[in-house]
VEXPAPA-601390 format. One record per residue (C-alpha): residue number from 1; x, y, z. Coordinates in steps of 0.001 Angstrom, whole numbers. Layout:
# residues N
ATOM resi    east   north      up
ATOM  NUM       X       Y       Z
...
# end
This chain:
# residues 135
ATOM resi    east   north      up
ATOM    1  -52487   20213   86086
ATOM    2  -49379   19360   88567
ATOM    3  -48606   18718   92067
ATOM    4  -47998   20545   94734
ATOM    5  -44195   22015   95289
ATOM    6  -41509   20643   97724
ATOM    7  -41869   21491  101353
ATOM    8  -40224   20980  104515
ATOM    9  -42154   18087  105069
ATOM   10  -41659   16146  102063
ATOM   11  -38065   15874  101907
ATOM   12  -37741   13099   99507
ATOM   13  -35966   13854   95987
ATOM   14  -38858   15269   93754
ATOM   15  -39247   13127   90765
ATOM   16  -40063   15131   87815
ATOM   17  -43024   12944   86215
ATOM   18  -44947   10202   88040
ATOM   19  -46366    8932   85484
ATOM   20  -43655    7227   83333
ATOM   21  -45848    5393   81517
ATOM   22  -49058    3631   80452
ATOM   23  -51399    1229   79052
ATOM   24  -54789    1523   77933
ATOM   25  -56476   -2566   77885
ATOM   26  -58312   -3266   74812
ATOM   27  -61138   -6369   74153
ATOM   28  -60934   -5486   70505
ATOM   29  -57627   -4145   69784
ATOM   30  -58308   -2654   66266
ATOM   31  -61639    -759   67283
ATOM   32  -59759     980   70009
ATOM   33  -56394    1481   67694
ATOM   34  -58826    3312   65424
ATOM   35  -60773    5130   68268
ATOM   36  -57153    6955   69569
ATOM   37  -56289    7358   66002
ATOM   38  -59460    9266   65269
ATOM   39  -59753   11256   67955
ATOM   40  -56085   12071   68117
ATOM   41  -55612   12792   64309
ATOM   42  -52464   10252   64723
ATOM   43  -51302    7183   63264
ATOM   44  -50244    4536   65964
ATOM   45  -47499    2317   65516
ATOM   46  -48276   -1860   65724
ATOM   47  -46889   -4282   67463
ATOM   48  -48519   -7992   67598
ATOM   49  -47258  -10357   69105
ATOM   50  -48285  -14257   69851
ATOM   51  -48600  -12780   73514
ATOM   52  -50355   -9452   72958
ATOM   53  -50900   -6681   70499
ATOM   54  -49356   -2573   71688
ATOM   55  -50218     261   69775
ATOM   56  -47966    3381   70430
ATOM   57  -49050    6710   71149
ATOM   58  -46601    8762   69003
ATOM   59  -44122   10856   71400
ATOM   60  -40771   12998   70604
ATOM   61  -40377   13937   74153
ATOM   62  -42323   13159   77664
ATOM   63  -44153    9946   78546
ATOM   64  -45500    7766   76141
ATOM   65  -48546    4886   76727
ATOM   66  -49953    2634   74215
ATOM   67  -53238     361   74071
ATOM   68  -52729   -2994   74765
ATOM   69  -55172   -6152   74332
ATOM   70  -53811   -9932   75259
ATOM   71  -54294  -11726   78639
ATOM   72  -54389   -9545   81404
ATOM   73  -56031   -6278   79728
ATOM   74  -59189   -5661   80707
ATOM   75  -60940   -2665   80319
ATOM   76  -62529    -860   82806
ATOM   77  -64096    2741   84417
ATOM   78  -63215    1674   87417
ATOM   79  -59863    2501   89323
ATOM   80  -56745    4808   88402
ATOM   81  -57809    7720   85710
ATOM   82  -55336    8795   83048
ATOM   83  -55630   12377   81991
ATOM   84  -54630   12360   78174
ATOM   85  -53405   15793   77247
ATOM   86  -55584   17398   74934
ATOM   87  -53767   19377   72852
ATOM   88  -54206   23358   73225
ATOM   89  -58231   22878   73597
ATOM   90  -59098   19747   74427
ATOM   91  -62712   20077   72698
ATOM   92  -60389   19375   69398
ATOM   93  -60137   15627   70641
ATOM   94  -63215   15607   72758
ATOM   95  -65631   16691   70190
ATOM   96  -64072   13016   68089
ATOM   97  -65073   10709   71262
ATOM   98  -69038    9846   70010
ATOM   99  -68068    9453   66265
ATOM  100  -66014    6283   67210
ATOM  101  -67943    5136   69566
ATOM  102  -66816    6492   72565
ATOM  103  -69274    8483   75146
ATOM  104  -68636   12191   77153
ATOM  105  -69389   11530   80703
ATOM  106  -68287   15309   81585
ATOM  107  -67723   17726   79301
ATOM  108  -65089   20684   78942
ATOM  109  -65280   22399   83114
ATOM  110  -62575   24869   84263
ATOM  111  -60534   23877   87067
ATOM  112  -59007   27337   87559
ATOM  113  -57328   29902   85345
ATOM  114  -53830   28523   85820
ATOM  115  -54783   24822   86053
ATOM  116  -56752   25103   82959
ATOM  117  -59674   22403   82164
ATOM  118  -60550   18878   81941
ATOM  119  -62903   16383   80292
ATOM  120  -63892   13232   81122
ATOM  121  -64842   10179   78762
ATOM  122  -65199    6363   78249
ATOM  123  -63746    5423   75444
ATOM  124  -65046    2407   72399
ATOM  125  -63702    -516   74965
ATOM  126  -65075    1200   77893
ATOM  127  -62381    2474   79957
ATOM  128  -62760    5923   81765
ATOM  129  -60531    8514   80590
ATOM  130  -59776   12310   81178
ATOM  131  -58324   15102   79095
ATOM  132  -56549   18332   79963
ATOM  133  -55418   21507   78460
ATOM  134  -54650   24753   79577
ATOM  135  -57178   26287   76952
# end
């Protein structure tokens, strides 16, 4: 995936990411630590706080997101989607959504042979997701 390049009429100084973070909400924030956990094959870091709980997604480089749960974060299929990245084949993470709880709403479909493909799910607290890889 990625935008379209700089033209004459956008000007503007191209920022390199627009995404520079995010935050999946959580009801229960265990059940969706372990949900990302599973289907990732990762072990998020904890935070909990008297205010709210933030699990990290793991990151060396690029933009990082966590899950979230405290007042405020509410889960939802509605509004802005987040495309996860899935790896080289995103069937490695997708084919981990239903074990934890999760449910496909559209499974692996090419976009085109450069843009590679994408998945969509809704994950154990019932947010609406998407994955990508090139493969």
């Amino acid at each position: 995936m990625g935008g379209t390049p700089m033209n004459k009429k956008n000007k503007g100084t191209a920022i390199k990411n627009y995404v520079s973070w995010f935050e999946i909400p959580a009801i229960d924030f265990q059940q969706a630590v372990h949900f990302y956990n599973h289907i990732f094959a990762i072990e998020m870091t904890q935070n909990i706080t008297d205010a709210n709980a933030m699990a990290f997604f793991p990151v060396t480089s690029g933009i990082g997101g966590a899950v979230i749960a405290g007042s405020g974060s509410i889960p939802s299929d509605k509004g802005p989607l987040i495309y996860l990245n899935g790896g080289k084949d995103l069937n490695n993470v997708l084919n981990k959504v239903e074990e934890v709880g999760g449910r496909i709403v559209m499974p692996k479909t090419l976009i085109s042979e450069d843009a590679g493909y994408f998945a969509m799910f809704i994950d154990n607290q019932g947010n609406k997701l998407a994955l990508h890889s090139k493969n």
